[in-house]
PDB file of N, CA, C, O and CB in Angstrom:
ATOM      1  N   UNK A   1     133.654  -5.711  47.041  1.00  0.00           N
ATOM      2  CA  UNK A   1     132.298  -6.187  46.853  1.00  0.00           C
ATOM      3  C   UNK A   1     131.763  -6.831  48.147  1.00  0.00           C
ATOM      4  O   UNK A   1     130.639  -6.597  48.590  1.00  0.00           O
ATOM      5  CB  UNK A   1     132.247  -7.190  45.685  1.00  0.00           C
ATOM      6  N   UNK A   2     132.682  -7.682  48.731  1.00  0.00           N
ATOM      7  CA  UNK A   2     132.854  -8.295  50.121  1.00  0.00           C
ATOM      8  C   UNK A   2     131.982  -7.200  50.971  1.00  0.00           C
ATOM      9  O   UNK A   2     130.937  -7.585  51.495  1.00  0.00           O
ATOM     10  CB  UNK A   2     134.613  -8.443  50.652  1.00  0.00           C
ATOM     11  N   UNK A   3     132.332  -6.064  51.090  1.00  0.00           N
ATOM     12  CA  UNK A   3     132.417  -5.211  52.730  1.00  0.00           C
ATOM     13  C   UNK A   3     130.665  -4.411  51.839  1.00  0.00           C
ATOM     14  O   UNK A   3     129.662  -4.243  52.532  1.00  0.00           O
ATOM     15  CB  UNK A   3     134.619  -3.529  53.233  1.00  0.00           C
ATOM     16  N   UNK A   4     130.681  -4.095  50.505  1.00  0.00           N
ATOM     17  CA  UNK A   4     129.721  -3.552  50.360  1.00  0.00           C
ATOM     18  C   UNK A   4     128.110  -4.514  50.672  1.00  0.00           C
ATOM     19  O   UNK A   4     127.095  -3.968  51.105  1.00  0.00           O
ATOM     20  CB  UNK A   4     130.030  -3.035  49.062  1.00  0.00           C
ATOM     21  N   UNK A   5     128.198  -5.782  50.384  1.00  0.00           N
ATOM     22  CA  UNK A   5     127.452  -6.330  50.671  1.00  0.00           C
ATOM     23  C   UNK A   5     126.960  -6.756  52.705  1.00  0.00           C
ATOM     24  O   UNK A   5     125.957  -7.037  53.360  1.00  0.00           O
ATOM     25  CB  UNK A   5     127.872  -7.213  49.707  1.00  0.00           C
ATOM     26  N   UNK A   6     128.112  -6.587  52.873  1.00  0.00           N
ATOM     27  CA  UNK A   6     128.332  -6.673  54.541  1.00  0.00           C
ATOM     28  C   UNK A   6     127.318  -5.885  55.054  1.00  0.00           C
ATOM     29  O   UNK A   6     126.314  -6.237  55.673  1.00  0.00           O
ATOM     30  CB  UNK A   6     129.797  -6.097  55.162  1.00  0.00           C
ATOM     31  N   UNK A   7     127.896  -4.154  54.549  1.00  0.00           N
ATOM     32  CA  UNK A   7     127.203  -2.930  55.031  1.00  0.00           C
ATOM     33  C   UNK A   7     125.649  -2.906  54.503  1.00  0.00           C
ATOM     34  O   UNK A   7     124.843  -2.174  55.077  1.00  0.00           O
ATOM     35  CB  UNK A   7     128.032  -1.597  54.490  1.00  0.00           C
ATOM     36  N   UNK A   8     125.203  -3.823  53.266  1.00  0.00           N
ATOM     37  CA  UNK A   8     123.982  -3.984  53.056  1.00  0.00           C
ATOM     38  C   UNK A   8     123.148  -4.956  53.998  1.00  0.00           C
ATOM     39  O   UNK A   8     122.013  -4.563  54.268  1.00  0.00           O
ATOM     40  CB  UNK A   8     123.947  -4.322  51.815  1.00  0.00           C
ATOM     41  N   UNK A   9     123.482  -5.952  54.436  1.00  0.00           N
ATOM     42  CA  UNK A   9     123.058  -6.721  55.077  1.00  0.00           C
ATOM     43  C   UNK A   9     122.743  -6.170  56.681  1.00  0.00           C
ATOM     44  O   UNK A   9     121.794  -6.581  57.348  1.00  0.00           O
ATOM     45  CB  UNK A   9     123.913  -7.735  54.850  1.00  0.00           C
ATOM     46  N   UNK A  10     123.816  -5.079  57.188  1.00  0.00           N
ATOM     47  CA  UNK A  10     124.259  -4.904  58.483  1.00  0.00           C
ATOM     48  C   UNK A  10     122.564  -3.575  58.445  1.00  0.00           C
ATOM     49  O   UNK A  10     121.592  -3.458  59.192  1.00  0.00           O
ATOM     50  CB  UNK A  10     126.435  -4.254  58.723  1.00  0.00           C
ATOM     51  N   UNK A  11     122.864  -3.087  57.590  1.00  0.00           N
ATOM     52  CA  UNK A  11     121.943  -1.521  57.206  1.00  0.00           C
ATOM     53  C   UNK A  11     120.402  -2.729  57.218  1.00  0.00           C
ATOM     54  O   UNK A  11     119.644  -2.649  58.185  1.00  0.00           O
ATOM     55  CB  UNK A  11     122.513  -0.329  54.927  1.00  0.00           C
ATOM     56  N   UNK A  12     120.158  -3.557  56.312  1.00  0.00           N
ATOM     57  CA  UNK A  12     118.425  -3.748  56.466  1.00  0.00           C
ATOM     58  C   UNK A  12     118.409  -5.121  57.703  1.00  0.00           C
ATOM     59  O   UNK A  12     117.459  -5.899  57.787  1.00  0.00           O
ATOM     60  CB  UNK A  12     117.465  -4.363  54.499  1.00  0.00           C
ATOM     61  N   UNK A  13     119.484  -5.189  58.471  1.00  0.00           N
ATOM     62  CA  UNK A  13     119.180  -5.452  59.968  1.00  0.00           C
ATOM     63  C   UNK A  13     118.652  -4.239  61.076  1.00  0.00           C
ATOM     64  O   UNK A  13     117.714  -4.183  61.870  1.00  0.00           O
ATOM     65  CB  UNK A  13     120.522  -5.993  60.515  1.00  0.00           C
ATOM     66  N   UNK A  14     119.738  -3.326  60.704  1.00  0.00           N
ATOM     67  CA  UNK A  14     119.416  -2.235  61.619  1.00  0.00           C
ATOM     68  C   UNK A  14     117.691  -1.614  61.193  1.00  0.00           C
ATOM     69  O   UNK A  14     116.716  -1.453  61.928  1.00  0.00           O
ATOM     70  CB  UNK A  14     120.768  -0.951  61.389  1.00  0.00           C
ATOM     71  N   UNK A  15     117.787  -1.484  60.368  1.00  0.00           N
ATOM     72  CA  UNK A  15     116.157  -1.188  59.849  1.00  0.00           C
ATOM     73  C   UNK A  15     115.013  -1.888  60.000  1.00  0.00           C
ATOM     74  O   UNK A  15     113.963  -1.347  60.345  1.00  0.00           O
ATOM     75  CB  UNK A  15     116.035  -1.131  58.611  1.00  0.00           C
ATOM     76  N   UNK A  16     115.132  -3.189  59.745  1.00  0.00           N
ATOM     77  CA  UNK A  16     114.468  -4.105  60.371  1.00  0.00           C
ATOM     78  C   UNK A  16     113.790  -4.123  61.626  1.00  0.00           C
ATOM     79  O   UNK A  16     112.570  -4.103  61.792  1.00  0.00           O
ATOM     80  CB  UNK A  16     115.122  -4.853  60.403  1.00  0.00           C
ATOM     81  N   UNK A  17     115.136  -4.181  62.938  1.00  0.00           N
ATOM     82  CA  UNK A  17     114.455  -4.045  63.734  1.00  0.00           C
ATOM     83  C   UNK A  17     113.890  -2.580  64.365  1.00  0.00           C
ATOM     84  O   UNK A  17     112.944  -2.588  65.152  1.00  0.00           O
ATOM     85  CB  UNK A  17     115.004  -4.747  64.381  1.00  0.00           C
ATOM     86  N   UNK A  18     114.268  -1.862  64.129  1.00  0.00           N
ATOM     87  CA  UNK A  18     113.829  -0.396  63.961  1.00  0.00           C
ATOM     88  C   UNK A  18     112.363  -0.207  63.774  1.00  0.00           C
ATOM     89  O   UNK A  18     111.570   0.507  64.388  1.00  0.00           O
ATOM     90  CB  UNK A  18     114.513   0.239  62.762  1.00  0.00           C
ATOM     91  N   UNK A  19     112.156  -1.249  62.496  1.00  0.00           N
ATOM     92  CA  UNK A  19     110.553  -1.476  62.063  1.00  0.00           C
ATOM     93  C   UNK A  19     109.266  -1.787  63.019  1.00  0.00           C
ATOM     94  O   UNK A  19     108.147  -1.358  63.300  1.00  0.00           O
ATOM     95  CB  UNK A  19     110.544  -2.653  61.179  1.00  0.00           C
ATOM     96  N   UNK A  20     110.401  -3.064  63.393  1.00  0.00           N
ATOM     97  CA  UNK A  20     109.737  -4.404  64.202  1.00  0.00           C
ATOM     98  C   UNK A  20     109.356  -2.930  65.506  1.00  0.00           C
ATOM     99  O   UNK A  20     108.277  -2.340  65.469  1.00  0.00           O
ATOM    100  CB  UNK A  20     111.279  -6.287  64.824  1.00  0.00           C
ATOM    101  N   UNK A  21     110.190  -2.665  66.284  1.00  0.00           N
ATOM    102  CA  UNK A  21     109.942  -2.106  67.404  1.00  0.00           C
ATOM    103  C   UNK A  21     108.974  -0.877  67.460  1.00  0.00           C
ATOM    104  O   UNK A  21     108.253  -0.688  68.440  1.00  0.00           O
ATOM    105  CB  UNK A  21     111.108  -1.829  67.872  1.00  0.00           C
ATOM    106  N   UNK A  22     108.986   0.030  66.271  1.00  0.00           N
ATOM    107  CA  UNK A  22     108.124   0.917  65.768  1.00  0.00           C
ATOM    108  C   UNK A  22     106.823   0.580  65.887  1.00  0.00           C
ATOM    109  O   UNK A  22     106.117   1.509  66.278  1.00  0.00           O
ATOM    110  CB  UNK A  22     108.375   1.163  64.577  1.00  0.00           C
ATOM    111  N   UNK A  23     105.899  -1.135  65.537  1.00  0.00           N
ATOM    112  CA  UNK A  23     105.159  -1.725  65.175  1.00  0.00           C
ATOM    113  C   UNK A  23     104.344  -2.120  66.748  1.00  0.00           C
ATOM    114  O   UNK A  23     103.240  -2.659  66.826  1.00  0.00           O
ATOM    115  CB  UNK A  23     105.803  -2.697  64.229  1.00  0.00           C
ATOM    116  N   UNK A  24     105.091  -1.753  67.763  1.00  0.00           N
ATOM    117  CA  UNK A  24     105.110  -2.492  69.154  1.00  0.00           C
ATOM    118  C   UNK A  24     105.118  -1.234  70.004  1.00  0.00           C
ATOM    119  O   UNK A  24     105.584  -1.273  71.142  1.00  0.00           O
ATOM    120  CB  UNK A  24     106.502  -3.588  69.467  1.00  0.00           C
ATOM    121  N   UNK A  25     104.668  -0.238  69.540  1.00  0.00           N
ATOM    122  CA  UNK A  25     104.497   0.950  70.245  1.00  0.00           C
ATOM    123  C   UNK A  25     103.186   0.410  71.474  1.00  0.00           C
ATOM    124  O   UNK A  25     102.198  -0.302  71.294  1.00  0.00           O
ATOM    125  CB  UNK A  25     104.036   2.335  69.019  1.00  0.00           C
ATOM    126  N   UNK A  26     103.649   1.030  72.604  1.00  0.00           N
ATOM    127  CA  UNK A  26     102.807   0.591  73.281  1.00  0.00           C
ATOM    128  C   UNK A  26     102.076   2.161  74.667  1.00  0.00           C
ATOM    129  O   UNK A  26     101.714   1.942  75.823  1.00  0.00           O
ATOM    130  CB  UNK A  26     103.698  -0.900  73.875  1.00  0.00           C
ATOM    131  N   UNK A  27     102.092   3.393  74.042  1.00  0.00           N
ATOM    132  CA  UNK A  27     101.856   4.393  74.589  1.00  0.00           C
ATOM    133  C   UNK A  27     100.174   4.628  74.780  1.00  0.00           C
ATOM    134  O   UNK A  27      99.302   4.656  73.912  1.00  0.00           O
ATOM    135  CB  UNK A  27     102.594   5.344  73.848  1.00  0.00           C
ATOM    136  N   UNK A  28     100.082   4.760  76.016  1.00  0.00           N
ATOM    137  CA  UNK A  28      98.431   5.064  76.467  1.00  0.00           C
ATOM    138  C   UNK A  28      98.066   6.187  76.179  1.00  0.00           C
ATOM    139  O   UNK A  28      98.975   7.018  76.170  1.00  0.00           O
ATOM    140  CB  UNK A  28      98.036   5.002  77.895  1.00  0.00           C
ATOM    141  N   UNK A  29      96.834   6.632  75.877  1.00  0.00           N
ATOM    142  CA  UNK A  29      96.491   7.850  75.257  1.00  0.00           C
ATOM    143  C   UNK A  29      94.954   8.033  75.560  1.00  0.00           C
ATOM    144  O   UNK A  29      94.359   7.055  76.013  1.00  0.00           O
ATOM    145  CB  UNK A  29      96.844   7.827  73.686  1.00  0.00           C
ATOM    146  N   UNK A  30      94.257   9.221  75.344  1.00  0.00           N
ATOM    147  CA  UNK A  30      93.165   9.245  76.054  1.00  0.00           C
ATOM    148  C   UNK A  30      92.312   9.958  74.550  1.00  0.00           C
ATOM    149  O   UNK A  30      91.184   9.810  74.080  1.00  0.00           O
ATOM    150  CB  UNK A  30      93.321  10.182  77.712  1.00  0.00           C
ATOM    151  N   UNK A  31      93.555  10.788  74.138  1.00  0.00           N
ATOM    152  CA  UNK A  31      93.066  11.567  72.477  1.00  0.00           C
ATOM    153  C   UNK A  31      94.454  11.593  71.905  1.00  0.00           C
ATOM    154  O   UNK A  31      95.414  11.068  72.469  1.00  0.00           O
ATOM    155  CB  UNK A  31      92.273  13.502  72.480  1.00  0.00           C
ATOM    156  N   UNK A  32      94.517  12.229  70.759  1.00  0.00           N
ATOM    157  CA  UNK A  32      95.309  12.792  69.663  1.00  0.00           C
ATOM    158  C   UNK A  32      96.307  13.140  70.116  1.00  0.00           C
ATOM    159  O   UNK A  32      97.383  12.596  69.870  1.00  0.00           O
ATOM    160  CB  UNK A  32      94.849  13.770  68.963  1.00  0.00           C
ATOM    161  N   UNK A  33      96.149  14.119  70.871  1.00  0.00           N
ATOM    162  CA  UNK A  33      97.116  15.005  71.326  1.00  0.00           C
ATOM    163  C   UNK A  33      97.783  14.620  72.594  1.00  0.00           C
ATOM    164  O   UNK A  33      98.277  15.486  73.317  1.00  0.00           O
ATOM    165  CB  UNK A  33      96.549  16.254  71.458  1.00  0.00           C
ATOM    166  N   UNK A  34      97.825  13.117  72.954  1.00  0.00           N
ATOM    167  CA  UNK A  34      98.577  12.158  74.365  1.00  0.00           C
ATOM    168  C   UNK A  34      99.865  11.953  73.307  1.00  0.00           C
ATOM    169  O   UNK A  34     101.027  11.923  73.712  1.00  0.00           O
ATOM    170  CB  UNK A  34      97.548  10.201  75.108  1.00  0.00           C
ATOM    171  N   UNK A  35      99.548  11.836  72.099  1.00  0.00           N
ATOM    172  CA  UNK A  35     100.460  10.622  71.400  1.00  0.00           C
ATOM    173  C   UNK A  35     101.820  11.740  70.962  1.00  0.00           C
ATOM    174  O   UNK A  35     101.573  12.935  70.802  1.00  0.00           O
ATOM    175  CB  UNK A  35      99.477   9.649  69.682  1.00  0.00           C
ATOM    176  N   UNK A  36     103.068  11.263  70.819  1.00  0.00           N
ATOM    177  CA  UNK A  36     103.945  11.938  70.276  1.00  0.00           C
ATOM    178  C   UNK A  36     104.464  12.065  68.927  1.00  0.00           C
ATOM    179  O   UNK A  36     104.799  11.153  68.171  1.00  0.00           O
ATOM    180  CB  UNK A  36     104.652  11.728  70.835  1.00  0.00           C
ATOM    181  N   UNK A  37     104.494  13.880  68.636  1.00  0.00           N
ATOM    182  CA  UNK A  37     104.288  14.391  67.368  1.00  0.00           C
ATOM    183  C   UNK A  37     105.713  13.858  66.524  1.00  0.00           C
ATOM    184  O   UNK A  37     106.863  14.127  66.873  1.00  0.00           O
ATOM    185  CB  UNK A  37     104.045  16.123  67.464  1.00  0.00           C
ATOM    186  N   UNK A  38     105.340  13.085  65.400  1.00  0.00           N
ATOM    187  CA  UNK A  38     105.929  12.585  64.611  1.00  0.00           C
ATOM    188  C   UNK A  38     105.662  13.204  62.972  1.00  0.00           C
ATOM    189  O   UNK A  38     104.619  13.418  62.353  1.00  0.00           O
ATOM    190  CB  UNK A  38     105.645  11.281  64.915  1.00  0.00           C
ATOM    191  N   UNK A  39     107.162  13.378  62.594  1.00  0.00           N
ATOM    192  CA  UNK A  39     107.153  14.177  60.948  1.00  0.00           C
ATOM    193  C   UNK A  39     106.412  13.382  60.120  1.00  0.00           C
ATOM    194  O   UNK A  39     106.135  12.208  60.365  1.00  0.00           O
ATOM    195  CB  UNK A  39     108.696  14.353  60.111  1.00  0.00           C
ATOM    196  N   UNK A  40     106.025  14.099  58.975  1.00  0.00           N
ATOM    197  CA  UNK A  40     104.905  13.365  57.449  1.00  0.00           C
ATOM    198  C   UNK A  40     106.307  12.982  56.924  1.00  0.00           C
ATOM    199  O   UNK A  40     107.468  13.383  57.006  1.00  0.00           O
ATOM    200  CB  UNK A  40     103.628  14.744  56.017  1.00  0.00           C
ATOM    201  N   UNK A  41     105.551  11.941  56.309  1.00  0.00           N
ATOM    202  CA  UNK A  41     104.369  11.432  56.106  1.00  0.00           C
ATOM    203  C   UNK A  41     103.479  10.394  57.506  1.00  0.00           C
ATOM    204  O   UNK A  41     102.359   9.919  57.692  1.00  0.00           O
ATOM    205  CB  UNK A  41     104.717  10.635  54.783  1.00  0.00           C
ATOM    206  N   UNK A  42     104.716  10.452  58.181  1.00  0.00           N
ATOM    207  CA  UNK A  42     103.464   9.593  59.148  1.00  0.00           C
ATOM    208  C   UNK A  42     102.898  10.353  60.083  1.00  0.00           C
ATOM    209  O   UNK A  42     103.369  11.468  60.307  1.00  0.00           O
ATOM    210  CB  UNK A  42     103.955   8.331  60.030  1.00  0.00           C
ATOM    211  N   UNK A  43     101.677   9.827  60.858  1.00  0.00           N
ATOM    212  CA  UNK A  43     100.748  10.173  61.597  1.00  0.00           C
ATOM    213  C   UNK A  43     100.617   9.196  62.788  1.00  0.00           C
ATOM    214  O   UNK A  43     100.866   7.991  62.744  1.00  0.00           O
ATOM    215  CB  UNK A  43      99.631  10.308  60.817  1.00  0.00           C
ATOM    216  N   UNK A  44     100.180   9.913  63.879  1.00  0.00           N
ATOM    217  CA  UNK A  44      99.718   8.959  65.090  1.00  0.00           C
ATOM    218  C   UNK A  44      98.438   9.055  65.622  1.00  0.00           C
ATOM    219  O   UNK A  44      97.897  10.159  65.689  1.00  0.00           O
ATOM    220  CB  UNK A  44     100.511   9.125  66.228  1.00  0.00           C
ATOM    221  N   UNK A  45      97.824   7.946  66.049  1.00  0.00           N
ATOM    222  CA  UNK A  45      96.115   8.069  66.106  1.00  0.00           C
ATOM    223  C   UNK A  45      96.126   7.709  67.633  1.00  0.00           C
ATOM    224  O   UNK A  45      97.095   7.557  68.377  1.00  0.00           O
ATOM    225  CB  UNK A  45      95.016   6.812  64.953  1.00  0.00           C
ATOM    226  N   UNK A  46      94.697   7.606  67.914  1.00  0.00           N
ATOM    227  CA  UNK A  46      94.570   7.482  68.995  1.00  0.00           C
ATOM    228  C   UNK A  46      93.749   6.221  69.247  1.00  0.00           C
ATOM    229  O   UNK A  46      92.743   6.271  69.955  1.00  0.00           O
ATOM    230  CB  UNK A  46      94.167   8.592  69.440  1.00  0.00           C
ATOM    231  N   UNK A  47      94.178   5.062  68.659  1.00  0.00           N
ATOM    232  CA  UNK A  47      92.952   3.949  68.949  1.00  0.00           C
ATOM    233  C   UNK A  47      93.259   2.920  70.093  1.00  0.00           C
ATOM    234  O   UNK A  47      94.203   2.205  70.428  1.00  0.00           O
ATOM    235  CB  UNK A  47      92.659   3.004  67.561  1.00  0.00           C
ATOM    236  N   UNK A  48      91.669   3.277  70.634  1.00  0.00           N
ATOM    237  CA  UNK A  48      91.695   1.437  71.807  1.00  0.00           C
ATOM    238  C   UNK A  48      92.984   2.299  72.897  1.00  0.00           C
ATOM    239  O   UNK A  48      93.938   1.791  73.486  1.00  0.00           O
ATOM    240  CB  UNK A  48      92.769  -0.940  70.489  1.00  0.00           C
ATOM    241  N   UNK A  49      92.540   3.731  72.847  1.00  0.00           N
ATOM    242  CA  UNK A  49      93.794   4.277  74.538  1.00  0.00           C
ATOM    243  C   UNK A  49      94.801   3.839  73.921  1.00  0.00           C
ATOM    244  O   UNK A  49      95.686   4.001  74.762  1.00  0.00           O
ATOM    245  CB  UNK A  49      93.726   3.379  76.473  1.00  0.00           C
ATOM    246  N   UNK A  50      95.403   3.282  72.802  1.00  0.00           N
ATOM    247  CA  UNK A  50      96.759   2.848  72.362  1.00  0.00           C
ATOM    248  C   UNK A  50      96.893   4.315  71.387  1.00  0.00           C
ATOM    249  O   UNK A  50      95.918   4.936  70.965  1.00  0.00           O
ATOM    250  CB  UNK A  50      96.834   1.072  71.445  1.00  0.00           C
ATOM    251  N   UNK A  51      98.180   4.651  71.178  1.00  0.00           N
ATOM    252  CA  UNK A  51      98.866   5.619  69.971  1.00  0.00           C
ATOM    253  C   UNK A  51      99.716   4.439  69.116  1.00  0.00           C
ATOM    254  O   UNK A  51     100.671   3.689  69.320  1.00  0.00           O
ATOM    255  CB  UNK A  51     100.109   7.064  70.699  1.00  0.00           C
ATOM    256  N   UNK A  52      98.602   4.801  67.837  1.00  0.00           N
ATOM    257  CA  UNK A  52      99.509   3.551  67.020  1.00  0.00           C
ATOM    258  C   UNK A  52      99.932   4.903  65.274  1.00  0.00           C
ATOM    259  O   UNK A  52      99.267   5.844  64.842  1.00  0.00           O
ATOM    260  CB  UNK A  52      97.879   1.389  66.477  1.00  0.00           C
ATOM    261  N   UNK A  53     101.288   4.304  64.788  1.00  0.00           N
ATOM    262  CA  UNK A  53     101.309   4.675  63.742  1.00  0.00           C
ATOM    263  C   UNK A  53     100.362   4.717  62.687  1.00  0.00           C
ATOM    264  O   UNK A  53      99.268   4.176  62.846  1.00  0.00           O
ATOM    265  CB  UNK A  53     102.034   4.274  63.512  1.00  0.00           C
ATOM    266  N   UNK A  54     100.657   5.306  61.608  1.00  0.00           N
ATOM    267  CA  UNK A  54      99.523   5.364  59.957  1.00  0.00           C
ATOM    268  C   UNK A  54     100.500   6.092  59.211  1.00  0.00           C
ATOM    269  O   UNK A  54     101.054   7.086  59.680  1.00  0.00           O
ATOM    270  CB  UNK A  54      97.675   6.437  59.937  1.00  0.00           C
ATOM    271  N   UNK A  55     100.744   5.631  58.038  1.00  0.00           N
ATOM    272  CA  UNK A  55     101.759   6.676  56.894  1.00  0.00           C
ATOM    273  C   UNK A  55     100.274   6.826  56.235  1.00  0.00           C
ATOM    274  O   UNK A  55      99.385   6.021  55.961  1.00  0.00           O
ATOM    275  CB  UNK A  55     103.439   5.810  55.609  1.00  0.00           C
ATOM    276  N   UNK A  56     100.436   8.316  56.101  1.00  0.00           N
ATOM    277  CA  UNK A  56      99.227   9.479  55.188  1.00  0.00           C
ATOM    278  C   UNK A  56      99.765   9.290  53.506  1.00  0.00           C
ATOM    279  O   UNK A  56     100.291  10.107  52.749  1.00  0.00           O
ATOM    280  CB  UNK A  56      99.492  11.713  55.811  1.00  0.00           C
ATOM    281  N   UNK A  57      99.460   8.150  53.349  1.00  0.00           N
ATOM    282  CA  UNK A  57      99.159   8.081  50.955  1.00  0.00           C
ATOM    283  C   UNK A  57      98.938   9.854  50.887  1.00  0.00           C
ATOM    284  O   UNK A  57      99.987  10.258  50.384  1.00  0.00           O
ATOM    285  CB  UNK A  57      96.631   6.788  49.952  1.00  0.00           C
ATOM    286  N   UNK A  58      98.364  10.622  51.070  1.00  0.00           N
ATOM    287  CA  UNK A  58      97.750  11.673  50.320  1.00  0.00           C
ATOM    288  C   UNK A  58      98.796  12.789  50.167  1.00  0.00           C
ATOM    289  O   UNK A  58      98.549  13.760  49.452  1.00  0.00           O
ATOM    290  CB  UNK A  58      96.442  12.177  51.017  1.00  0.00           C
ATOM    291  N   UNK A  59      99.990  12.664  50.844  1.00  0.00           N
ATOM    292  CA  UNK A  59     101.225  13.892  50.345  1.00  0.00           C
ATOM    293  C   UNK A  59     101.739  13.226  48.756  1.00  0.00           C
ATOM    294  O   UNK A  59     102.597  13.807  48.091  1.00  0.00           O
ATOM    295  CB  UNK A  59     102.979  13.954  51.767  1.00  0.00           C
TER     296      UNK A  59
END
């Protein structure tokens, strides 16, 4: 029970910051097509010369 809870704790650290850093994208862009193509459900935009994430609700 020990090690399973370990590997839970260790897993939504690793994810965590995974998140955090995802959130801190910091790529210049001029349009759409600067930003790098990422699988659905998410999407990348082009706002403010920044490429920031968006998860698409509509799949």
């Amino acid at each position: 029970m020990a090690h399973f809870l370990m590997f839970v704790y260790a897993l939504i650290t690793c994810l965590s910051l995974f998140l955090v850093e995802m959130g801190h994208l910091s790529i210049h862009c001029v349009s759409v097509d600067d930003c790098p193509k990422v699988e659905k459900p998410i999407t990348m935009k082009c706002i403010n010369n920044y490429c920031k994430y968006f998860v698409d609700h509509k799949l």
